[in-house]
ROLO-784438 format. One record per atom (N, C-alpha, C): y, x, z. Coordinates in steps of 0.2 Angstrom, whole numbers, padded with zeros to 4 digits, always signed. Layout:
N
YXZ;...
% end
This chain:
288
-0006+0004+0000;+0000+0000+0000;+0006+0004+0000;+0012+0004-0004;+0018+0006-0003;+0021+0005+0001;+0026+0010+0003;+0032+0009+0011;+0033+0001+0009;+0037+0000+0004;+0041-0006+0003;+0037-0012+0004;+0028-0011+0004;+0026-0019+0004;+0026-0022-0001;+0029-0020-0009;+0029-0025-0013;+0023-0022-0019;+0020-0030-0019;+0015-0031-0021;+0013-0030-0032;+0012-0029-0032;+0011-0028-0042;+0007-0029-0043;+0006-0037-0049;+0003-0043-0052;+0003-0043-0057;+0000-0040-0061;+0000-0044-0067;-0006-0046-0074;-0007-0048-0076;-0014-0049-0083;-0016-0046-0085;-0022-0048-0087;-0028-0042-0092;-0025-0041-0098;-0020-0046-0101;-0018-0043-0107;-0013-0037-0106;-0010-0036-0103;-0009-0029-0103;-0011-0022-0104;-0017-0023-0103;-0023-0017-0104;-0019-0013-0098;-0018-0013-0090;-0017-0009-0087;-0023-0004-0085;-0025+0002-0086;-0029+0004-0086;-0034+0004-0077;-0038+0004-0077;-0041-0001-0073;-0043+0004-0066;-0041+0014-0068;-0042+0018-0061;-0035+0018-0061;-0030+0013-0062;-0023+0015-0062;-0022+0009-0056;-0024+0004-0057;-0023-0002-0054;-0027+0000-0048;-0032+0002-0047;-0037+0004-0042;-0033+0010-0037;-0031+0013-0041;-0027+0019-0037;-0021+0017-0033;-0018+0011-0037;-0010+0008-0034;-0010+0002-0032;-0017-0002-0031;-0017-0008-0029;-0016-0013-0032;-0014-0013-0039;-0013-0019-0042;-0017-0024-0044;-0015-0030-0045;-0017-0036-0043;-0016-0039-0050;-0022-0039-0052;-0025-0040-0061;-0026-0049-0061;-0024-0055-0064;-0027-0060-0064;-0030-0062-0072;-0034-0062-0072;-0038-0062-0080;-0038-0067-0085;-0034-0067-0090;-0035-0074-0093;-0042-0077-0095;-0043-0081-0098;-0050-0086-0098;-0050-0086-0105;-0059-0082-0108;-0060-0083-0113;-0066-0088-0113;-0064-0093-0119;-0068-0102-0120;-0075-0102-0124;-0081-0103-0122;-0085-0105-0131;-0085-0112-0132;-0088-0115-0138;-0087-0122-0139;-0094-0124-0133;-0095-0123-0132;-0102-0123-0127;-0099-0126-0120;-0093-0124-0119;-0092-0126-0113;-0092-0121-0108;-0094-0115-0109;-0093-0109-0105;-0086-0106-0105;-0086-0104-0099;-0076-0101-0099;-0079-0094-0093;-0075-0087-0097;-0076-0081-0093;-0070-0079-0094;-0070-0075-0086;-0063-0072-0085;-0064-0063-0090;-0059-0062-0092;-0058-0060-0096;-0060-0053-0092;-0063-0049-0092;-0065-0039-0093;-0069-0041-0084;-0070-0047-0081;-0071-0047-0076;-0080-0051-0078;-0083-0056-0079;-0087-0058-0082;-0090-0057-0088;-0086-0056-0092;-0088-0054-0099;-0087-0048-0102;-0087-0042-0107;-0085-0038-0109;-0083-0039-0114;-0079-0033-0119;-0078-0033-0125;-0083-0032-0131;-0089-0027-0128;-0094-0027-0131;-0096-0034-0131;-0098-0039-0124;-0100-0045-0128;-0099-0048-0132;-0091-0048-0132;-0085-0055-0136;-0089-0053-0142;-0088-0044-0144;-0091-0044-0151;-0095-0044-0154;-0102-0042-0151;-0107-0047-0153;-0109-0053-0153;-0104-0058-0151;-0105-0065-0150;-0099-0068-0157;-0097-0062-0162;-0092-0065-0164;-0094-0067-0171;-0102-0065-0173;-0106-0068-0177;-0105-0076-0180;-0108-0077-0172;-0110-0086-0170;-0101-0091-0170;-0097-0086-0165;-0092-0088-0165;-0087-0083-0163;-0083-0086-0165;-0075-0084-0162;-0071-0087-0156;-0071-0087-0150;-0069-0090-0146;-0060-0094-0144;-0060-0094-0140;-0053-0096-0139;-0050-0091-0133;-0043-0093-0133;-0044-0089-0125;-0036-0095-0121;-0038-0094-0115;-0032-0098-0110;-0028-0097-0108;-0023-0094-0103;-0020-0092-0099;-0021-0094-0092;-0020-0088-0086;-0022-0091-0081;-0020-0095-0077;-0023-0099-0074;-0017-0106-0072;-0014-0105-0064;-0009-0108-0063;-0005-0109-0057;-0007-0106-0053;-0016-0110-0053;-0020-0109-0046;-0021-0102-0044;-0023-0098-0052;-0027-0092-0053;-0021-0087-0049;-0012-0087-0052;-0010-0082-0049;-0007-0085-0041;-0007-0090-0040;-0006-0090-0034;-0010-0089-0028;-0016-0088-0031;-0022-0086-0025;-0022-0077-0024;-0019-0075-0030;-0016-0068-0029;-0012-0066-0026;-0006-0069-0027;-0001-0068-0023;-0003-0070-0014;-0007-0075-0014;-0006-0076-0005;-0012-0070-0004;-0018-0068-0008;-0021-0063-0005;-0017-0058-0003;-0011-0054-0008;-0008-0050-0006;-0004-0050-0002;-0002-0057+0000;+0001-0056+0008;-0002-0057+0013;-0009-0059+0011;-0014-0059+0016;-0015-0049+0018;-0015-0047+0014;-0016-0039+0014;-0011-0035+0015;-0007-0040+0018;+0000-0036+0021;+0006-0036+0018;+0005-0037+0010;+0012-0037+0007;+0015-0042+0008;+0023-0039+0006;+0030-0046+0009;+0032-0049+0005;+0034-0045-0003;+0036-0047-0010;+0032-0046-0014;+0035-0046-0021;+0029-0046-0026;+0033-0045-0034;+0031-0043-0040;+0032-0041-0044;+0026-0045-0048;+0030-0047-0053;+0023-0050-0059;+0026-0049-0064;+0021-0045-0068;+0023-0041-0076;+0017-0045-0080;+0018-0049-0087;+0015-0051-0089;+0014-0049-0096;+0010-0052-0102;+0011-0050-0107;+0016-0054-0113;+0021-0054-0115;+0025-0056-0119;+0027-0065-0118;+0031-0068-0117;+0031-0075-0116;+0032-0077-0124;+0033-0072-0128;+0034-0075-0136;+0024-0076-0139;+0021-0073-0133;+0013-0074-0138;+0008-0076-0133;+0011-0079-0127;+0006-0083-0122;+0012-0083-0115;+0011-0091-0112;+0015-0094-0110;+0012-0092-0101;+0010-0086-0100;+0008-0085-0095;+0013-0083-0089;+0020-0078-0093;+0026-0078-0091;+0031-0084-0088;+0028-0090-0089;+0031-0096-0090;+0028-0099-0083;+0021-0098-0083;+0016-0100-0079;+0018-0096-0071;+0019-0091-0072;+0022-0085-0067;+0028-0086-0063;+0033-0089-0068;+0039-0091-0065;+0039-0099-0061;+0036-0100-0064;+0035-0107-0060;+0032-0107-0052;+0024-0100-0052;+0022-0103-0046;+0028-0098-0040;+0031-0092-0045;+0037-0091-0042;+0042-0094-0039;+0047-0098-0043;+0049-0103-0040;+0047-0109-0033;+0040-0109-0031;+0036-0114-0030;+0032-0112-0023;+0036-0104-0023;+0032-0100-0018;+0039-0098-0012;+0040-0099-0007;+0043-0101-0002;+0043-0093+0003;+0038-0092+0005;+0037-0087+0009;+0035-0082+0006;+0037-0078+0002;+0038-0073-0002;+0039-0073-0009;+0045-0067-0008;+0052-0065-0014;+0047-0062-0021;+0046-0067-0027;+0045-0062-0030;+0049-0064-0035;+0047-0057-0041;+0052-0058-0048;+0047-0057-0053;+0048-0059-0060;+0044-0061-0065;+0047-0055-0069;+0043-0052-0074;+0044-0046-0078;+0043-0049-0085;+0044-0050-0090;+0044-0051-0099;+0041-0045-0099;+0036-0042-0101;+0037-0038-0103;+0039-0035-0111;+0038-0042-0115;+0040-0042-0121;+0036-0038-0125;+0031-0036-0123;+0026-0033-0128;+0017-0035-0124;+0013-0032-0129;+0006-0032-0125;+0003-0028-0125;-0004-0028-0122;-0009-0021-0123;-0006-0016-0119;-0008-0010-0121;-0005-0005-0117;+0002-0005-0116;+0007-0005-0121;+0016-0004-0119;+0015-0010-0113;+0013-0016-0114;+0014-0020-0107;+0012-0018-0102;+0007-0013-0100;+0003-0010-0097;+0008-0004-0094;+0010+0000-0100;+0014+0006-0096;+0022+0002-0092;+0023-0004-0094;+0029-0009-0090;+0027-0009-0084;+0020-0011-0083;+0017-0012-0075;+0018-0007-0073;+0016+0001-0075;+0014+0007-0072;+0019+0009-0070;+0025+0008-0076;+0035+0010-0073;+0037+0005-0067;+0034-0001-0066;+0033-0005-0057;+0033-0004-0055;+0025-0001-0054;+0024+0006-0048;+0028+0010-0047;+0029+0015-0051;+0030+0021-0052;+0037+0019-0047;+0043+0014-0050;+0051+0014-0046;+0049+0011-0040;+0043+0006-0039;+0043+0005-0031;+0041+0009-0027;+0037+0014-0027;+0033+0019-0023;+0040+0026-0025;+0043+0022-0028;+0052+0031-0027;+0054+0026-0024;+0055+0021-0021;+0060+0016-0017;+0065+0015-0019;+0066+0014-0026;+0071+0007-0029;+0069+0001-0025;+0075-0001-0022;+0076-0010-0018;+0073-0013-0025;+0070-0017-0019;+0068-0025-0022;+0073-0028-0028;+0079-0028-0023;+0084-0031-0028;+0087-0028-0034;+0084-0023-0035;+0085-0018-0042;+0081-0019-0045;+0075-0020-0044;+0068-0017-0050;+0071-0025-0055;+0073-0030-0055;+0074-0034-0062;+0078-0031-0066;+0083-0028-0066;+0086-0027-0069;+0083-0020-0072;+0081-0017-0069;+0077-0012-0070;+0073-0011-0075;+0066-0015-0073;+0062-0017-0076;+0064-0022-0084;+0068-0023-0084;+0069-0027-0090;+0072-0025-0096;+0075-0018-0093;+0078-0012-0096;+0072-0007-0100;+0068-0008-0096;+0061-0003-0096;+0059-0006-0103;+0058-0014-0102;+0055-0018-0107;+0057-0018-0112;+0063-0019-0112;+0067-0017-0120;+0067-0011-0126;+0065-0005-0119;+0064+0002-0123;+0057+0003-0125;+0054-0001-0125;+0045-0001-0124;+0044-0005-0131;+0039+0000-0136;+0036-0003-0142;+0031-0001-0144;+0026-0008-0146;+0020-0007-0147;+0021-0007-0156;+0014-0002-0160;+0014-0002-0165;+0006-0004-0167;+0003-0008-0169;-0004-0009-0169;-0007-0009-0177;-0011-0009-0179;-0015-0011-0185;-0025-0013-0184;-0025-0017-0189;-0029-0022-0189;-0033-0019-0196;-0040-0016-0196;-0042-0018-0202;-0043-0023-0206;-0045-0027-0203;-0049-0036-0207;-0041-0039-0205;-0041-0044-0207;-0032-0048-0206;-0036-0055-0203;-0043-0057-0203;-0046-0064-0201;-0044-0065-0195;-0044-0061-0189;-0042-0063-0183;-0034-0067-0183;-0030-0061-0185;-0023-0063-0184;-0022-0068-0189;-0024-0069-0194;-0022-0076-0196;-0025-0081-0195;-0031-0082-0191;-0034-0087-0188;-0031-0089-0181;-0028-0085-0178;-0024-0084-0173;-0015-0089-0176;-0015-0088-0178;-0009-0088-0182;-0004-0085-0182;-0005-0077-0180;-0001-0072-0179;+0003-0069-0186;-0001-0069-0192;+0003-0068-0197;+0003-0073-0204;+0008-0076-0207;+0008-0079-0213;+0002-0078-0217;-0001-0082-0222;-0003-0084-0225;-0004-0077-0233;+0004-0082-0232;+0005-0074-0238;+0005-0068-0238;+0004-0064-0228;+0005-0059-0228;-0005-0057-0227;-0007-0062-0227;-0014-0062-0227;-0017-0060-0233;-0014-0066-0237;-0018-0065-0244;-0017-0060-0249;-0008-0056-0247;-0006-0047-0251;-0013-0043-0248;-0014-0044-0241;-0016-0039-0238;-0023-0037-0241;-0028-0045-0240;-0034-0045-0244;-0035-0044-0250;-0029-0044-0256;-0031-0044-0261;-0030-0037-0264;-0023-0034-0261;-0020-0027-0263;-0022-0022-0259;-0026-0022-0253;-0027-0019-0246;-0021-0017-0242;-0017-0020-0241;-0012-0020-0239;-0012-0022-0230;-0010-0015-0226;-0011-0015-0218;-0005-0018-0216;-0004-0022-0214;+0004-0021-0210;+0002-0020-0202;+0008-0015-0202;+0009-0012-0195;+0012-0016-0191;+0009-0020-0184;+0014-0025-0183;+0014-0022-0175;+0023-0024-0173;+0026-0024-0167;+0027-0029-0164;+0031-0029-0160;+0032-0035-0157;+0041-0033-0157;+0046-0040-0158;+0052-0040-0160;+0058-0040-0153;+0063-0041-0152;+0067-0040-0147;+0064-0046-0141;+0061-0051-0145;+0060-0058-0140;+0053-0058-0137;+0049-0051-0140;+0042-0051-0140;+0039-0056-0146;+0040-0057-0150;+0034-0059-0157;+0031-0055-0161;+0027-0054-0164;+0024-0051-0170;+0028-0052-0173;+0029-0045-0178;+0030-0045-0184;+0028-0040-0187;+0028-0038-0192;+0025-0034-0198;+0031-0028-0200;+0030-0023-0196;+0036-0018-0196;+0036-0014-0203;+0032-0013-0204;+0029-0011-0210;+0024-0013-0214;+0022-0011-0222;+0014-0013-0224;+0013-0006-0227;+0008-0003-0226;+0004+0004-0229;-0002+0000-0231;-0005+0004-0239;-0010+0002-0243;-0017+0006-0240;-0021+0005-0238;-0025+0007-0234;-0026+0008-0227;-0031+0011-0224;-0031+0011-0217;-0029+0017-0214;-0030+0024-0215;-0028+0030-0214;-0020+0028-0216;-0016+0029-0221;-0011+0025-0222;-0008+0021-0217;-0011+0018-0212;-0007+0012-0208;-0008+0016-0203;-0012+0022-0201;-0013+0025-0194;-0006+0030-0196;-0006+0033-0202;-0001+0038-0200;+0006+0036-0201;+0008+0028-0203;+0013+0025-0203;+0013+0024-0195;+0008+0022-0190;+0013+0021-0181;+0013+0026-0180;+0009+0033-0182;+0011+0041-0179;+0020+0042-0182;+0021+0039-0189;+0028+0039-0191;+0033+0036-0187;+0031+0030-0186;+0036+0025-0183;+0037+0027-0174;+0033+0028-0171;+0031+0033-0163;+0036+0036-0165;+0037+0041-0169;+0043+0047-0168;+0052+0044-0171;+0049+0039-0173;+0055+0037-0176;+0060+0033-0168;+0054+0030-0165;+0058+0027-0160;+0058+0032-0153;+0053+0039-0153;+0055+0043-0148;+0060+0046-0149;+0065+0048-0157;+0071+0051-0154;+0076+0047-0150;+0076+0043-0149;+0082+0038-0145;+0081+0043-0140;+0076+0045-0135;+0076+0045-0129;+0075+0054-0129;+0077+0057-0123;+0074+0062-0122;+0068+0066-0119;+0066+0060-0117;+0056+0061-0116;+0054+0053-0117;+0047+0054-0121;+0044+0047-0121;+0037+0051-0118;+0034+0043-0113;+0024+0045-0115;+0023+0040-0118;+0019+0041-0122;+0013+0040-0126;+0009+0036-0123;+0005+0032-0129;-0002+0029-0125;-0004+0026-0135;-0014+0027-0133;-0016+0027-0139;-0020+0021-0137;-0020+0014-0142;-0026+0009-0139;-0031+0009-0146;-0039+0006-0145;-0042+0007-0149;-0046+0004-0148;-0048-0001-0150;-0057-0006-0148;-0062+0000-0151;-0069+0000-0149;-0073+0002-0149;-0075+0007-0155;-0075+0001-0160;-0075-0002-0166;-0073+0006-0170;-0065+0007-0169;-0062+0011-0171;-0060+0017-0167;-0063+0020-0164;-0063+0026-0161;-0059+0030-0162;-0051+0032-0164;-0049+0037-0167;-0045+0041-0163;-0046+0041-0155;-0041+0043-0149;-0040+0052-0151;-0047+0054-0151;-0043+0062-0155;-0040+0063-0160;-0041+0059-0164;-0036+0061-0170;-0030+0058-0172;-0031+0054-0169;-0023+0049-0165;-0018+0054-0160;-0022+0057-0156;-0018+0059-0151;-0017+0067-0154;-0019+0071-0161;-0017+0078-0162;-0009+0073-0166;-0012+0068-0170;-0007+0068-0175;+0001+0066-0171;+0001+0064-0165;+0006+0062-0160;+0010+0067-0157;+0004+0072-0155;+0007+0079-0151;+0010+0083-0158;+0008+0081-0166;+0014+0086-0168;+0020+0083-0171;+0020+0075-0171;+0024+0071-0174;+0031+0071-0168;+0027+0069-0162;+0032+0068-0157;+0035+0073-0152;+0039+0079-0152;+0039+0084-0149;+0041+0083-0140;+0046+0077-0141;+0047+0077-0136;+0043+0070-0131;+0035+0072-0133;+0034+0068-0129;+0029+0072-0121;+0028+0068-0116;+0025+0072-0112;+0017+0074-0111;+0014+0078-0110;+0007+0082-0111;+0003+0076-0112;+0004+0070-0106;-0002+0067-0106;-0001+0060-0109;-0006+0058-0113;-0006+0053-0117;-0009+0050-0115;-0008+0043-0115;-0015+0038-0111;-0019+0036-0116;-0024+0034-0115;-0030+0030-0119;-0031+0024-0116;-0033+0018-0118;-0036+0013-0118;-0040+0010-0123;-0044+0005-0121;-0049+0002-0123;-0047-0004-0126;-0045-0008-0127;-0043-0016-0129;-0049-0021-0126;-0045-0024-0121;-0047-0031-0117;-0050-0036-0121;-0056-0039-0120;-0059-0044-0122;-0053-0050-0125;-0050-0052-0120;-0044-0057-0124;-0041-0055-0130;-0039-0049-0128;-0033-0047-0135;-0038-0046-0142;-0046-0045-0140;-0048-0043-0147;-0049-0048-0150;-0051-0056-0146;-0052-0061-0150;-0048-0063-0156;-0039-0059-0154;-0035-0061-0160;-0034-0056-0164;-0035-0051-0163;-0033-0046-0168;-0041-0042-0171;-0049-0045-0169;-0053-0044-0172;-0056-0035-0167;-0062-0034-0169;-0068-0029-0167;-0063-0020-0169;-0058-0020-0174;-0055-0014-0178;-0049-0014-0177;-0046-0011-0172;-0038-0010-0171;-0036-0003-0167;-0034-0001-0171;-0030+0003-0169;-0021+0005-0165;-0019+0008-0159;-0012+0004-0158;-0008+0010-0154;-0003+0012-0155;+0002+0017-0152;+0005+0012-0146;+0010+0013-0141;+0013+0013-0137;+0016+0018-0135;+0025+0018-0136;+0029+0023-0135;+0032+0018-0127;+0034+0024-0121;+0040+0021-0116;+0043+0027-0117;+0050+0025-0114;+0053+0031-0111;+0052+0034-0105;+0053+0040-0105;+0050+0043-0099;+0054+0042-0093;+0061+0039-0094;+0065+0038-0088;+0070+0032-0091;+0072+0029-0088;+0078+0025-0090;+0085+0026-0093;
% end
C-alpha cells in the first residue's frame, strides 16, 4: 500500500501488465466475454486468450463491460484493505462505456473520494496511464492534483496498432466498409490510433504487413520528438510474435527513448475485436 492510501482501479482492457499490478496493488476489474450459449467469462481471469482463439472457429463472441456491481465491489474491497481514496483509469469512453459506468458508481459512492481517468486510448498506452497513477501517487502528488495530471498524461499517450485480417474490426464496427473492402482487395493495412476523443481512426494505410509494422516504428518517432524522453511499450497477440524485431527497429528509430521497453500480450477482450494477428506500439512521455 502507498503512504497516501489511494487505491488504483482499473480494466483488463488496458493490458496493465499483470507483475506490475501485483507489485503495486492494483485493482483490475475484468470486462465480460459472451458465447451465444449463454456462457459469460471474465476476461484473462476465467478464460484466456489462447481460448478465445481457438473458440474463434465456431464463434466470435461478444464482449460487456463491467457493471456498477463489478467496480463497486472493488472499490469497497479496497477500503476494506485499508485504502481512503481511489483512482480509476479506464479504457477510452470513445470505444466502451465503461468510463461512464466508473463515474457514475463514483458519484454514488459517499465514503470515499475517487476520480475517474479517460484514458483515451487502450491496450498498453491505457495501461502505461495506470502505471503513470502509480508512479505520481507513490512520489506523493496530492490527491487533488493527480486529475489534472493524469489527464495531461492521457493526451500525450498514443497507441499505433495494425491488424492483419480487417474481419474483426469491421465486424466490430471499428472501421468503414470501404476501408475494409481497399484493404481486402489491394492489401491495404491501415495503421490505426485512437483520435484526441479516443476513437479509432486510420492514421495511415501501408500496402502489406512488414510495411504497416515499419510505418508505427515511423509514426513512434514521429510523436517522440515532441518530448524529451518517451517509454516505449510493444503489444502483440500470440499469433504475431514480433517483440524482438519490434523492439531493435524502435531502439534505432527512437533515440530518445528509455532502455526499457515493455511488452505485452493482448487481453482476451481486445482480441475479440481486432482478431488472433496484431501488432501495436505505445509511446508515453517520460515525464509531464
Amino acid at each position: 500500500m502507498n503512504d497516501q492510501r489511494i487505491a488504483v482501479v482499473t480494466d483488463s482492457g488496458t493490458d496493465t501488465p499483470k507483475e506490475f499490478c501485483e507489485a503495486h496493488d492494483v485493482r483490475v476489474v475484468p470486462l465480460r466475454i459472451n458465447y451465444s450459449d449463454g456462457t459469460s467469462y471474465e476476461s484473462g481471469v476465467d478464460i484466456t486468450a489462447e481460448e478465445v482463439i481457438e473458440r474463434f472457429e465456431k464463434e466470435i463472441p461478444t464482449t460487456s463491460l463491467p457493471t456498477p456491481d463489478a467496480i463497486k465491489r472493488a472499490l469497497d474491497q479496497a477500503k476494506a484493505d485499508g485504502y481512503e481514496k481511489a483512482v480509476i483509469v479506464t479504457i477510452s469512453s470513445a470505444l466502451s462505456a465503461t468510463y461512464q459506468t466508473a463515474e457514475l458508481v463514483a458519484h454514488m459512492t459517499d465514503d470515499m473520494p475517487i476520480i475517474c481517468i479517460d484514458s483515451k486510448s487502450i491496450g498498453l498506452a491505457a495501461g502505461m496511464v495506470v502505471q503513470r497513477a502509480v508512479d505520481l501517487i507513490e512520489a506523493g502528488v496530492p490527491f487533488e492534483s493527480l486529475k489534472e495530471r493524469l489527464d495531461g498524461v492521457a493526451a500525450n499517450t498514443r497507441v499505433f496498432f495494425s491488424c492483419k485480417t480487417l474481419d474483426f474490426l469491421r465486424k466490430g464496427g471499428r472501421i468503414s466498409e470501404a476501408t475494409y473492402r481497399l484493404g481486402s482487395v489491394l492489401n491495404i493495412k491501415p495503421v490505426i490510433s485512437c483520435d484526441k476523443n479516443g476513437a479509432y481512426f486510420p492514421i495511415k494505410k501501408a500496402r502489406g504487413w512488414e510495411k504497416a509494422l515499419a510505418t508505427e516504428v515511423k509514426l513512434a518517432r514521429e510523436w517522440s520528438v515532441f518530448f524529451k524522453q518517451v517509454k516505449l511499450g510493444i503489444c502483440c497477440t500470440k499469433a504475431s510474435d514480433v517483440f524482438d524485431e519490434m523492439e531493435q527497429k524502435l531502439r534505432e528509430a527512437v533515440p530518445n527513448a528509455l532502455p526499457d521497453i515493455q511488452r505485452t500480450w493482448i487481453s482476451p477482450d481486445l482480441l475479440i475485436h481486432t482478431g488472433p494477428e496484431l501488432v501495436g506500439v505505445a509511446v508515453i512521455p517520460a515525464e509531464e
